[in-house]
N, C-alpha and C positions, 0 to 999 in steps of 0.2 A: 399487577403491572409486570410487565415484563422484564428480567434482566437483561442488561445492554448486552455487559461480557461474559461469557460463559467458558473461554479456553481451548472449545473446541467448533465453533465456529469460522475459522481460516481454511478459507477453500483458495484455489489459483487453478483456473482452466484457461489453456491455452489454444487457440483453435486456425489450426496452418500459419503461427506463427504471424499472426494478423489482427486477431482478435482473443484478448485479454480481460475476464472478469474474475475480481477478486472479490471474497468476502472475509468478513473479520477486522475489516479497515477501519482503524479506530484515528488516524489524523492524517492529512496531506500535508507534508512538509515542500514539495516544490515538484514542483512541474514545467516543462519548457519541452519545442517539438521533441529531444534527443534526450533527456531525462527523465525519469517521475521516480518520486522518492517518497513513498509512504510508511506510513505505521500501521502496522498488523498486530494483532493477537500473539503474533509467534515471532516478533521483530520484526527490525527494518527491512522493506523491499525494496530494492535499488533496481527498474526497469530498465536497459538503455536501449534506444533500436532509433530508425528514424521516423519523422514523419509520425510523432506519437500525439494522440490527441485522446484528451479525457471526453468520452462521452455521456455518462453518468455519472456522480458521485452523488451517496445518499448517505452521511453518516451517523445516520439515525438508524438504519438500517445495516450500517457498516461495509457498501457495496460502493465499486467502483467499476467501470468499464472503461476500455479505451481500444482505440484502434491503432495500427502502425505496422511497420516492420520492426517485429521483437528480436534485437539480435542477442540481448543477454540478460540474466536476472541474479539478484545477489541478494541473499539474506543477511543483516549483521545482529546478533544475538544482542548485543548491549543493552538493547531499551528493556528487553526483560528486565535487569537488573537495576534498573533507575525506580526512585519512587516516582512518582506523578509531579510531573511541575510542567514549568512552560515551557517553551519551542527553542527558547536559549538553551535552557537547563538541561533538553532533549538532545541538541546537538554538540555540545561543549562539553555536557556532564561525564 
């Protein structure tokens, strides 16, 4: 069987600032046109731009796509440092 997380699986390809595939995406914490905030392998990514839409998410496979105007991306280290729990405990903890 295959292991899910391996550490070195988080990729971010960018393409004219329009199209966005990430891998490594281990939870969607929220998405709205001008947001998406996920969980990655190597912490939280914070996408903002407008007009953003999920076109894929597969997180069995850990991939996600979307399209939009990307106008900024932000990583915040902390979830490394959490043990595993729930989407509370991930945003509050």
């Amino acid at each position: 069987m295959e292991e899910k997380h391996n550490n070195s699986n988080h990729r971010l390809i960018i393409n004219e600032r329009e199209r966005v595939s990430i891998t490594g995406v281990t939870d969607v914490i929220s998405f709205d046109t001008d947001v998406v905030i996920v969980e990655t392998e190597m912490g939280t990514l914070t996408i903002k731009g407008l007009d953003l839409h999920v076109n894929r998410l597969n997180l069995d496979k850990e991939e996600l796509d979307l399209d939009g105007q990307v106008e900024s991306l932000e990583y915040s280290d902390g979830s490394r440092y959490k043990s595993s729990g729930s989407l509370i405990s991930k945003l509050f903890g």
